[in-house]
N, C-alpha and C positions, 0 to 999 in steps of 0.2 A: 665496118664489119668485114669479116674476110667475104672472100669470092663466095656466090651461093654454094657451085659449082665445086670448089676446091674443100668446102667442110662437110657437101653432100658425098662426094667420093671418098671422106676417109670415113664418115659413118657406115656405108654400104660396106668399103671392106672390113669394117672394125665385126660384120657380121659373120663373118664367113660366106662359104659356099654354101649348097643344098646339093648334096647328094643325091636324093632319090627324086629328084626331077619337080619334087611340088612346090618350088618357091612361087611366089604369086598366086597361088592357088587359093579360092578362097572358098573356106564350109559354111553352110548354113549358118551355125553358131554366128561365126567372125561376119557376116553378112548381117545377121541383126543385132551384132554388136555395135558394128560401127554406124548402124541406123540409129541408134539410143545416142550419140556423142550430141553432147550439151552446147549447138553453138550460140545460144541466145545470153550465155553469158560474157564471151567470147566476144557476142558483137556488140553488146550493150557497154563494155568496158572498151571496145576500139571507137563507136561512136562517142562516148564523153570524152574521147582525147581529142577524136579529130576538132569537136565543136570545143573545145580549151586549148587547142593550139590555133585555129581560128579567133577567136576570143581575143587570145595573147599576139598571137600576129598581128591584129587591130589596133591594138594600143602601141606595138612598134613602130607602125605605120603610122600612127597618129602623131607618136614623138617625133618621127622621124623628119615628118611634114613641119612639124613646128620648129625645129633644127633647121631647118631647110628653107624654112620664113627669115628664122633670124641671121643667116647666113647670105640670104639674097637682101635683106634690108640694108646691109654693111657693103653690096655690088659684088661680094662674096672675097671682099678684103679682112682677109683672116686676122691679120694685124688690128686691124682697124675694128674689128668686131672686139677683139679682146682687151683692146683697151678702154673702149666705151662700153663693151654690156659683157666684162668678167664672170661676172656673177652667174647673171640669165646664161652662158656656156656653159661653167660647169656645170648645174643643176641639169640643162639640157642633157647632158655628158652622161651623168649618173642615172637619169633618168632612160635613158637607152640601154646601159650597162644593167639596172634594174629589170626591163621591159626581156631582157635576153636568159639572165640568169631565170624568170620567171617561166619561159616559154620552154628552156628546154627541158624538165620532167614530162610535160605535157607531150613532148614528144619521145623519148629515150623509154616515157613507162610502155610505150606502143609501137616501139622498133621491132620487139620480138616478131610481133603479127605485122607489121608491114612489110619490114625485108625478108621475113623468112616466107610470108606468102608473092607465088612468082607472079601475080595479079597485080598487087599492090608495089613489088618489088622496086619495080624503078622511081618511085616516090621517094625514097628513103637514099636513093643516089644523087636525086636532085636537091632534099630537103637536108640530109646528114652525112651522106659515106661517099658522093663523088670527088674528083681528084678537079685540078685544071687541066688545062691543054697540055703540059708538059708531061702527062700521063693520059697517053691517048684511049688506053686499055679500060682506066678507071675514070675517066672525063665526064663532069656531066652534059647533057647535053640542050645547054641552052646559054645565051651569049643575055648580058645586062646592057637594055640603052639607054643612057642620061638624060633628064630631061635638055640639055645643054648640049645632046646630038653626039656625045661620044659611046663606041661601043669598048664592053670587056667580053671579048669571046672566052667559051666559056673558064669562067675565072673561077669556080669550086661551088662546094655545095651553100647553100644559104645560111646556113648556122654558123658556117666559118667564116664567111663572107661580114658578117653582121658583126659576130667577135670580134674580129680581127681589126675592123674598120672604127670600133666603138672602143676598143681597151688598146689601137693602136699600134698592135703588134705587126702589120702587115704594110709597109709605105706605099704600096701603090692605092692603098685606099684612104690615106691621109692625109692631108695637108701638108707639103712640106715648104721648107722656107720659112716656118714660122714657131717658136717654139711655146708646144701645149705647155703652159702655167698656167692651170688652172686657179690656181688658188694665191695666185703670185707673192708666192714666198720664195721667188729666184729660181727655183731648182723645178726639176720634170722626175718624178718618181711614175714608179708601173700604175696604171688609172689614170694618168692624166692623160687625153688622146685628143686629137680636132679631128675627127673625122670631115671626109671630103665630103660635105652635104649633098652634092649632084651626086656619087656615087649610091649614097646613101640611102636617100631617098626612093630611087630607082631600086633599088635592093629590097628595101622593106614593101614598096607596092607588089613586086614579082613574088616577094616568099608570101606576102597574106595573100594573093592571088592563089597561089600553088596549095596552099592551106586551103582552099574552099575548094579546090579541085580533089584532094585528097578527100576529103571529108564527101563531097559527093560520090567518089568510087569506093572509097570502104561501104558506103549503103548500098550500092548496087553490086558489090559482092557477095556469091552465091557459096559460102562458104561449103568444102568439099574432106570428107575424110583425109585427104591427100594432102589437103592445105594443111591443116592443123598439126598433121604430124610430120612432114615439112619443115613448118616454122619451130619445133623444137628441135630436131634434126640440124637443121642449119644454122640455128641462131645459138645455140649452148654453147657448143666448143668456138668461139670466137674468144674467148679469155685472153689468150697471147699477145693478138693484136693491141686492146685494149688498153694491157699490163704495160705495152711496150707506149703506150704512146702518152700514157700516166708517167711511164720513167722521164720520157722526155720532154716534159711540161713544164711548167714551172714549177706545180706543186714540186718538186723534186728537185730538178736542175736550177730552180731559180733563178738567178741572170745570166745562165749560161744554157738556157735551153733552146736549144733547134728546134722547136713545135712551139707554131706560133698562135698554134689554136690551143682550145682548152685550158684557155685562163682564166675564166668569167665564174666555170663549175670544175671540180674535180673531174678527172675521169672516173676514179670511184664511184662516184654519186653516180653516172651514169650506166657502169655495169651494176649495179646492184636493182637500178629504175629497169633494165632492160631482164634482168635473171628477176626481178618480180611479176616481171609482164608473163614470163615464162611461165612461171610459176601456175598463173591462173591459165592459162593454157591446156599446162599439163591434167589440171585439176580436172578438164574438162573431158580429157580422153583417158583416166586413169582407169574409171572404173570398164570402160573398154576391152583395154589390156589386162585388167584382172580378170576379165572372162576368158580368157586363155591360158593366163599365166599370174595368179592373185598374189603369191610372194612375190615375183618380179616387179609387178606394178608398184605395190607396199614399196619394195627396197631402193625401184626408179624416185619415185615422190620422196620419197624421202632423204633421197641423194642432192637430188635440186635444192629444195628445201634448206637443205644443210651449205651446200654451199649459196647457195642468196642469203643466207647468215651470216657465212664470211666475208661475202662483198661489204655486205650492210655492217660489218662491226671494224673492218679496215678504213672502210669512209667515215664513221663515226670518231675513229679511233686519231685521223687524222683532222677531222673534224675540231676535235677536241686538243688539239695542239702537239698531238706526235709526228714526227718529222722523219718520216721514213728514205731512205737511201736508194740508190742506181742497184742496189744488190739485193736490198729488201725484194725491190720489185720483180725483178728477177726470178728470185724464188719464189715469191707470191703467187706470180704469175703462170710458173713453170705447174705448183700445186694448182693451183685453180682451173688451167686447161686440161690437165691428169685427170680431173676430177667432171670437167667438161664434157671430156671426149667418153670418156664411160656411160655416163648418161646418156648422150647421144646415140651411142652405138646399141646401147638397150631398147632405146626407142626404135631405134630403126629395125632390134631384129623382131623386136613387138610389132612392128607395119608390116614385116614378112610375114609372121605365123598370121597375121589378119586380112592377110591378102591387098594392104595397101599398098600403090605404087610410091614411090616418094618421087615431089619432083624435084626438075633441075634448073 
């Protein structure tokens, strides 16, 4: 996602000024409007995710652990592993590649309310949007120890970690020296990967660890006016990013792409999980803003709405076997943040006339 930070300051300006000095100010009205904001659906729908990304982290963990058997049983002679037990690896293989694709709706449909609230925010750095070390700004911050006594200071966020290590794309979490034929018909196509089972394993304990951490601070979040319109705020105009890192995937570039993550799910798939989560969000503060402003609210909802249609009909659209280009995306992309950033900036001037502060 982008910066909290950097998509909170272009919503504040997308408001304007206030002239006559009453910005923050808040009337009666907007005081018991924003007392009526509905969070019990808001948390009812973040609680089933966090206990589904628990759920699904469990069963990575569990694949991971048995990967990790059949890896230590061979003295973690990769060679030696695939030529005696071919079979039992690939299914391992697939079965982690499975356990991934699974896990991530579970969390992508509860990004909007994780990283846009600054409570839960750094969760969503550790578990989806941190960098490694070579990005110290956006790094997350926690380092992986092997059971086998080696450390990865911090090496990226867990979803990419997991990707990366399971479909292959990433060597320092693979095997090498040995080549994944899985299916030993000679040849190494994209899916066939050995991941490093000590890295592995270590990874998937840390991310279902961090999963039961989340899940216990989303319940003891006191959800706050401020949050909810925040997390729209913040979380909408991130499109560009998205768009840009869709371009450079494989769905796209194919054996020439520079992004070695987001090969398991489309990035599509993920903005449309993320502008749905939104969706229900807005739902939640609309009728809010229609006590201030009832057509506005009307034209915001139905702005979102509209574009979580075009995410959800371009992921489909792909889905369904269209093969879209570096320029598609581009322009897809370019309309979709247009269309972002508007929304945004309506909500945020709907937090002014309500006297909500947004945070950063």
């Amino acid at each position: 996602m982008l910066a909290a930070g950097a998509a909170l300051a272009f919503a504040l300006g997308a408001c304007g000024g206030d002239d006559d000095g009453s910005a923050g100010a808040t009337t009666d009205a907007a005081t018991t409007a924003t007392a009526s904001i509905d969070y019990r659906s808001i948390q009812a729908y973040l609680f089933d995710h966090t206990r589904r990304l628990v759920d699904h982290t469990a069963t990575l963990r569990r694949d991971a652990e048995a990967y990790h058997a059949l890896a230590e049983a061979a003295d973690f002679d990769y060679a030696r592993l695939l030529a005696t037990r071919r079979a039992e690896v690939a299914r391992a293989v697939r079965a982690l590649q499975r356990d991934l694709r699974t896990a991530n709706p579970s969390y992508e449909e509860m990004e909007g309310v994780v990283a846009g609230v600054p409570e839960l925010a750094d969760y969503d750095l550790i578990i989806d949007a941190g960098s490694d070390a070579s990005d110290p700004e956006n790094a997350v911050p926690f380092s992986i120890r092997t059971p086998a006594g080696r450390t990865y200071r911090q090496p990226g966020n867990f979803f990419a970690l997991v990707e990366t290590s399971v479909f292959g794309t990433e060597p320092r979490f693979t095997v090498s020296g040995v080549r994944a034929d899985l299916d030993g018909d000679g040849t190494v196509e994209f899916g066939e990967a050995l991941p490093d089972a000590d890295f592995l394993v270590a990874t998937a304990r840390d991310f279902h660890a961090t999963a039961r951490e989340l899940d216990a601070a989303a319940h003891d979040w006191e959800p706050a006016p401020e949050d909810v319109f925040t997390a729209v705020v913040v979380m909408t105009p991130t499109m560009s990013e998205y768009f840009e890192a869709w371009k450079n995937s494989r769905f796209i570039a194919g054996g020439r792409a520079t992004e070695s993550g987001f090969v398991g799910t489309s990035r599509l798939s993920d903005i449309a999980d993320i502008l749905g989560g939104l969706v229900l969000v807005y739902d939640s503060i609309e009728p809010t803003i229609a006590d201030v402003d009832a057509q506005q609210a009307r034209q915001t909802g139905t702005s979102l709405r509209q574009l979580t249609r075009f995410a959800e009909r371009l992921r489909d659209e792909e889905a369904g076997g269209r093969r879209f280009t570096a320029s598609d995306a581009d322009a897809l992309g370019g309309e979709a943040q247009d269309r972002a950033e508007a929304i945004a900036g309506q909500v945020s001037q709907a937090a002014t006339q309500l006297g909500v502060t947004l945070q950063e």
